[in-house]
C-alpha positions in Angstrom: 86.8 69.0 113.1 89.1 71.9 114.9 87.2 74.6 112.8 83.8 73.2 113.3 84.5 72.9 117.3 85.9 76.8 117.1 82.8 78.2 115.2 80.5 75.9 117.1 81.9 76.9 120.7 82.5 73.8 121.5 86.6 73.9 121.9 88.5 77.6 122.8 90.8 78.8 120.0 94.8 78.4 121.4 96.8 80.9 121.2 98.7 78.5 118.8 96.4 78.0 116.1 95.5 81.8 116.2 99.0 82.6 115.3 98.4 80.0 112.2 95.4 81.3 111.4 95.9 85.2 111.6 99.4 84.5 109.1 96.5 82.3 107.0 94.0 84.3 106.9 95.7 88.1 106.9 93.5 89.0 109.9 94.0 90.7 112.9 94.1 89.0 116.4 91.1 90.7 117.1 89.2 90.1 114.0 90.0 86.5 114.2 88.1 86.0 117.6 85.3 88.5 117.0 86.5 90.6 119.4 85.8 94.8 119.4 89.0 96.6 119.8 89.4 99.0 122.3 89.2 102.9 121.6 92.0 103.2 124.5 94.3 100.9 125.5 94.0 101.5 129.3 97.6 100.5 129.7 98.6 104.2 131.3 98.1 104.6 135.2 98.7 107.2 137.2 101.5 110.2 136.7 105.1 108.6 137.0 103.8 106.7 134.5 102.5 109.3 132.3 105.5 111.3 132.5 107.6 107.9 132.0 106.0 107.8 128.7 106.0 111.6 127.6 109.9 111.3 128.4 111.0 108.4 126.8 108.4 109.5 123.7 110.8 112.8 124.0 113.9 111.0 123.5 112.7 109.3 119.8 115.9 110.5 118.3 116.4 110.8 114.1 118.5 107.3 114.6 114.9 105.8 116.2 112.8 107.1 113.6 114.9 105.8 111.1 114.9 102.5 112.5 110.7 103.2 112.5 111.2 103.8 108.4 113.4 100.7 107.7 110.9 98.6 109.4 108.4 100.0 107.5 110.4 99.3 104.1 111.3 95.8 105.4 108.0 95.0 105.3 107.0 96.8 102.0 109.5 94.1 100.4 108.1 91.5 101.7 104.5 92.0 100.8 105.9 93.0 97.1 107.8 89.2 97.2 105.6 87.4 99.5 102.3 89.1 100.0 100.3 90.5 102.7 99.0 87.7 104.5 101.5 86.7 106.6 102.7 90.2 107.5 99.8 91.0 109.9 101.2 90.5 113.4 104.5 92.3 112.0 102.6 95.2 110.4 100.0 95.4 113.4 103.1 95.7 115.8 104.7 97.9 113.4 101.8 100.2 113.8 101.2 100.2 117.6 104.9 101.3 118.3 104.4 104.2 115.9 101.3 105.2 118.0 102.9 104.5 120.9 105.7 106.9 120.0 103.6 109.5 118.6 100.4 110.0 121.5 102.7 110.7 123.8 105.1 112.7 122.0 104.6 116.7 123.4 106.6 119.5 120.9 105.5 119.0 117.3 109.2 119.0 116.8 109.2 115.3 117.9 106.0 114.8 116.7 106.2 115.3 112.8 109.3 113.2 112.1 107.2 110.2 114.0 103.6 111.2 112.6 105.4 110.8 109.1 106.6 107.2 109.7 103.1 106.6 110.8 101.5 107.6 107.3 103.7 105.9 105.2 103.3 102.4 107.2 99.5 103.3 108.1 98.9 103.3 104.0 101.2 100.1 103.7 99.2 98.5 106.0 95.7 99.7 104.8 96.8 98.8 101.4 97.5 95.3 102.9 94.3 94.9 104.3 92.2 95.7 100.7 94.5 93.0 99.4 93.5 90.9 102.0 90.0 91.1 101.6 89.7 93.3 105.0 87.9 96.7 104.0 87.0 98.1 107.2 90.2 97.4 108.6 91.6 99.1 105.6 89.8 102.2 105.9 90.8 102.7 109.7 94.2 102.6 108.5 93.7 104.4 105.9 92.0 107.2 108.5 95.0 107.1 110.9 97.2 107.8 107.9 95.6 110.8 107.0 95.4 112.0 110.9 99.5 111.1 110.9 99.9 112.8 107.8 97.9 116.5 109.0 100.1 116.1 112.4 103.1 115.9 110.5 102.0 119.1 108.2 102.4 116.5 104.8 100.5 117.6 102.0 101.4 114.5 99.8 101.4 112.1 102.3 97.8 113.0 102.9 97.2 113.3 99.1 98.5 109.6 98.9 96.2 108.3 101.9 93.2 109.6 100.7 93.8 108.8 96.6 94.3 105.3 97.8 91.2 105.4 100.2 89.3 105.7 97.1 90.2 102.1 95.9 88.1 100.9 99.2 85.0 102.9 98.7 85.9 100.9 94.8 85.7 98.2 96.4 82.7 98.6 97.8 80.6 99.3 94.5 80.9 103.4 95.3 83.2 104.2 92.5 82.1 107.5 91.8 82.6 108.7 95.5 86.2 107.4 95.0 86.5 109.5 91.3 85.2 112.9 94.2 87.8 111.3 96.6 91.0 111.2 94.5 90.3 114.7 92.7 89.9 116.4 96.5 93.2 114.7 96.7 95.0 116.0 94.0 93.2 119.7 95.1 94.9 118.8 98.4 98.6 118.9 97.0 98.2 120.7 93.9 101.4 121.9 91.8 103.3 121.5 95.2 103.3 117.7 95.1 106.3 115.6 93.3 105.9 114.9 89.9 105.7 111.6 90.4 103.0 111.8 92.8 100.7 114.2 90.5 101.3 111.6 87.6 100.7 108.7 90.2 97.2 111.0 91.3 96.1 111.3 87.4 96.5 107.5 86.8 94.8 106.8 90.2 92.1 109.0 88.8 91.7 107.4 85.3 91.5 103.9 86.8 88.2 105.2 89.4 86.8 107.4 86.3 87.0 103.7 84.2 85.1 101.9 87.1 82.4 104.2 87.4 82.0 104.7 83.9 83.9 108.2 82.7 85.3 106.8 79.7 86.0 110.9 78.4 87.6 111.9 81.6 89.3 108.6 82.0 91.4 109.1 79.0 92.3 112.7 79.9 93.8 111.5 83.1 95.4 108.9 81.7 97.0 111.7 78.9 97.7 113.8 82.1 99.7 111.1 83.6 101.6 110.4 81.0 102.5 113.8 80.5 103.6 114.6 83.7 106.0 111.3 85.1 109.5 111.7 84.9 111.5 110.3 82.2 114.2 107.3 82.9 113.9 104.1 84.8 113.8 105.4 88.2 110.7 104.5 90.2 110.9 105.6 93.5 110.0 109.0 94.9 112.6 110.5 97.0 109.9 112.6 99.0 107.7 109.8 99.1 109.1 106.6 99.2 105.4 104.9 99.3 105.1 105.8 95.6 106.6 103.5 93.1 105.9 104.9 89.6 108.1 104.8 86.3 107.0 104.8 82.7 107.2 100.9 82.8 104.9 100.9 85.8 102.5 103.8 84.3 102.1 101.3 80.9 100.8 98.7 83.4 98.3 101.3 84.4 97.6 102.1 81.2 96.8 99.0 80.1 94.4 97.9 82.9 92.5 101.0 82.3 92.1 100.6 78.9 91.3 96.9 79.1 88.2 98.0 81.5 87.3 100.6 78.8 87.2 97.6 76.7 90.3 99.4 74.2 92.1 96.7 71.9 95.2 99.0 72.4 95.1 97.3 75.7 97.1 94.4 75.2 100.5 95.9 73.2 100.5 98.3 76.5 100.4 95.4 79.1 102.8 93.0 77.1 105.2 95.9 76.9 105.0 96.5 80.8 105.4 92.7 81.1 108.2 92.4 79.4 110.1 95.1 81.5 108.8 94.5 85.1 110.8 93.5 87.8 110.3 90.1 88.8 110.4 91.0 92.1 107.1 92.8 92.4 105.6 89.6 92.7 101.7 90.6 93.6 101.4 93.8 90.9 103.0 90.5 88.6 99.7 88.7 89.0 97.4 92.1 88.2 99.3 92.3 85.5 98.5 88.7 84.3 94.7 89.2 85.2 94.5 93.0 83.1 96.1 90.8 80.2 93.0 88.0 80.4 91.2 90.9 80.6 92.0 92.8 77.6 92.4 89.0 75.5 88.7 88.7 76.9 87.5 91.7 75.5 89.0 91.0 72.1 87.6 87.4 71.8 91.1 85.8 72.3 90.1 83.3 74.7 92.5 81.0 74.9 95.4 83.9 75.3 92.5 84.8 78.3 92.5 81.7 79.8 96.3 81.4 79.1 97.0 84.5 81.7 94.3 83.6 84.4 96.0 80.8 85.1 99.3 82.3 86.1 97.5 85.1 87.8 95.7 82.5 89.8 98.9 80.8 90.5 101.0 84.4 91.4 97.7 85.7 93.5 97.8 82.0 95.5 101.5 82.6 95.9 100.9 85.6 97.6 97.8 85.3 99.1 95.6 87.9 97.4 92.0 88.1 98.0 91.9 90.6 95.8 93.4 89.4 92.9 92.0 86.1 93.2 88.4 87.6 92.9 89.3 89.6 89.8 90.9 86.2 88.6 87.0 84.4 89.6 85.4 87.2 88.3 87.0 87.1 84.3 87.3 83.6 84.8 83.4 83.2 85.0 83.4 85.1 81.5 85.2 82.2 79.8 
């Protein structure tokens, strides 16, 4: 009756039930009331003011943007354990102080240190938003992080923001422009990138080259990939903590890539990367479940198919993924 009322007119939405709905939902405050947001919060008035802001912007110290970072990985947990749709209020206040701190922030030497907070939470938080099932929201975010990224003179963090940017335009049934998108990326950072960023580039790259149909230069990425991530366990990227990429991790990939090229040697890769995942990483836990259904599908196992849907569906309900739950609806409809 309540959402009738709301959609109708008929009764005002509380602030109350907004807050339910946005952590429900994974939407903004704005995008839950249909409201356009501002280009410029007018929230600045006058001189003193201004000056108010450029000095306390001036005294972000490294112990501030630090704090700035471990927010940001706070909530990076989280959406691995819990998923994204309960994170928005955090993440959306996350991201306003970060742009608070960095518009009126004068000397680049207090700019870059707070511009590269800003691109590793604005590509958490666009990421977020495609799992959410909120692509335009996504690709502002994903904008601002390459903006934050330039300011802050970070070639991988901008390589990152726009290889990821190509999932949306994915999304969107543009696959191709993504496949243009992630190799201007890897252009962007070249040999001077991480290893585990260029191998993390080459995967991206063999998973858009599978969706739009490359099978040739899907498998060279993937061979390039391969060849190039760093041997041992190890997953993070200590110039890049937004990268999470180990051997383990990269047979995932595999696996899902060759499952949409419709490869049998699908499934020994995704059982492998199964067996050694962390059980933490709750959401990439239901993709995995849904690129197993997928390559069962493509070898005529059904019931192994419908076997793995059903935990993905369960996982991706657990955590809220739109996302996931449409792959799920989408292999499930195969059956």
């Amino acid at each position: 009756m309540y959402v009738s009322e709301w959609e109708n007119g008929k009764r005002t939405l509380s602030d109350r039930y907004a807050g339910i709905l946005r952590k429900l939902l994974g939407v903004t405050d704005a995008e839950l009331r249909g409201a356009v947001p501002a280009a410029v919060a007018a929230s600045v008035d006058g001189y003193d003011e201004l000056l108010s802001r450029i000095d306390a912007a001036g005294s972000v110290g490294e112990s501030m943007v630090q704090a700035f970072n471990d927010q940001t990985e706070l909530l990076r947990t989280m959406d691995r354990q819990r998923g994204a749709a309960g994170l928005v209020d955090q993440m959306t206040g996350h991201l306003a102080a970060l742009e608070d701190a960095l518009n009126f922030a004068v000397l680049p030497s207090a700019r870059r240190p707070v511009a590269l907070a800003l691109a590793g939470a604005s590509t958490l938080a666009a990421w977020q938003a495609i799992d959410s099932g909120a692509v335009e929201r996504a690709w502002r975010h994903y904008e601002l992080a390459k903006r934050a990224a330039r300011d802050a003179e970070a070639p991988m963090y901008l390589a990152h923001a726009m290889a990821e940017q190509a999932y949306v335009l994915c999304e969107a049934g543009r696959p191709a422009l993504g496949v243009d998108l992630v190799r201007d990326a890897r252009r962007t950072v070249g040999q001077s990138g991480s290893a585990r960023l260029r191998a993390w580039l080459h995967a991206a790259e063999a998973e858009m080259c599978a969706y739009a149909g490359m099978p040739d230069d899907s498998r060279r990425a993937l061979d390039a990939a391969l060849a190039t991530i760093p041997a041992g366990p190890e997953d993070r990227d200590l110039d890049m903590l937004s990268i999470f990429l180990n051997g383990t991790h990269l047979a995932r990939w595999q696996g899902n890539v060759l499952a949409m090229l419709g490869d049998g040697d699908a499934v020994t890769s995704l059982y492998g990367a199964l067996e050694a995942m962390d059980p933490s990483f709750v959401r990439a836990r239901a993709g995995l479940h849904t690129d197993l259904a997928h390559a069962h599908l493509t070898r005529a196992e059904y019931d192994d198919a419908h076997t793995h849907l059903r935990q993905a569906r369960l996982l991706a309900g657990r955590t809220g993924s739109v996302r996931q739950r449409r792959r799920v609806d989408m292999l499930s409809a195969r059956l």
